[in-house]
N, C-alpha and C positions, 0 to 999 in steps of 0.2 A: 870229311875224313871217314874211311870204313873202317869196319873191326871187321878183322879176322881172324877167326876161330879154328885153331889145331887141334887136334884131342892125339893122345900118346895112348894109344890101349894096353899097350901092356904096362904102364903104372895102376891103370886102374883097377881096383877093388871093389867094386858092383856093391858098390853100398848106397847106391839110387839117389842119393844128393842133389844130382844135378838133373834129374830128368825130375824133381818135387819144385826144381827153381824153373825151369825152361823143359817144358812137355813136349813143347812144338819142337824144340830144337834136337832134343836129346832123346836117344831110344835103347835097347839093351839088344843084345845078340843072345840066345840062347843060352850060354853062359853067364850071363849077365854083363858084359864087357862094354863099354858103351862105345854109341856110333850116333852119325847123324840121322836123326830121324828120316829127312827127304831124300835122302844120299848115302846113303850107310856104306856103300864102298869107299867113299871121299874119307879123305885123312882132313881136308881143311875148309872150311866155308867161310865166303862172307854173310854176314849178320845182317837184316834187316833192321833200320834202327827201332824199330816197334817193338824186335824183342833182345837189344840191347841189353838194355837195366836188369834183364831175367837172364840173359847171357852171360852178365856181370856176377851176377850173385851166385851161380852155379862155378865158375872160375873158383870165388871167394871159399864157397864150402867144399868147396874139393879137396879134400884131406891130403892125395897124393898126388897134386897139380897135373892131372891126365889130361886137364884142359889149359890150352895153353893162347892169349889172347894177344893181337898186335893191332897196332893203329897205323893203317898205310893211307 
């Protein structure tokens, strides 16, 4: 089973949460707004399970669920 990762930017609030859980995964735009770090024009990825568990925990601290996770 993958996880796939959406991020919704305009809920988010650049309060860097998620790029302190997942570095690799998560990056900010100039405004702070966050994006994918590999792909920052991409709205959705799938997740390597290696950084899973770090992809999990940046979901959980997301104050305004800008990240949004599925299991296909």
């Amino acid at each position: 089973m993958s996880l796939l990762c959406k991020l919704v930017p305009e809920r988010c609030i650049a309060c860097g949460l998620c790029q302190i859980e997942a570095p690799d995964i998560f990056d900010y735009d100039e405004e702070g707004i966050v994006l994918f770090a590999q792909e920052p024009e991409a709205q959705q990825q799938f997740v390597a399970k290696a950084e899973e568990r770090n992809v999990q925990k940046a979901y959980q601290k997301c104050p305004v669920r800008a990240i949004l996770l599925e299991k296909s």
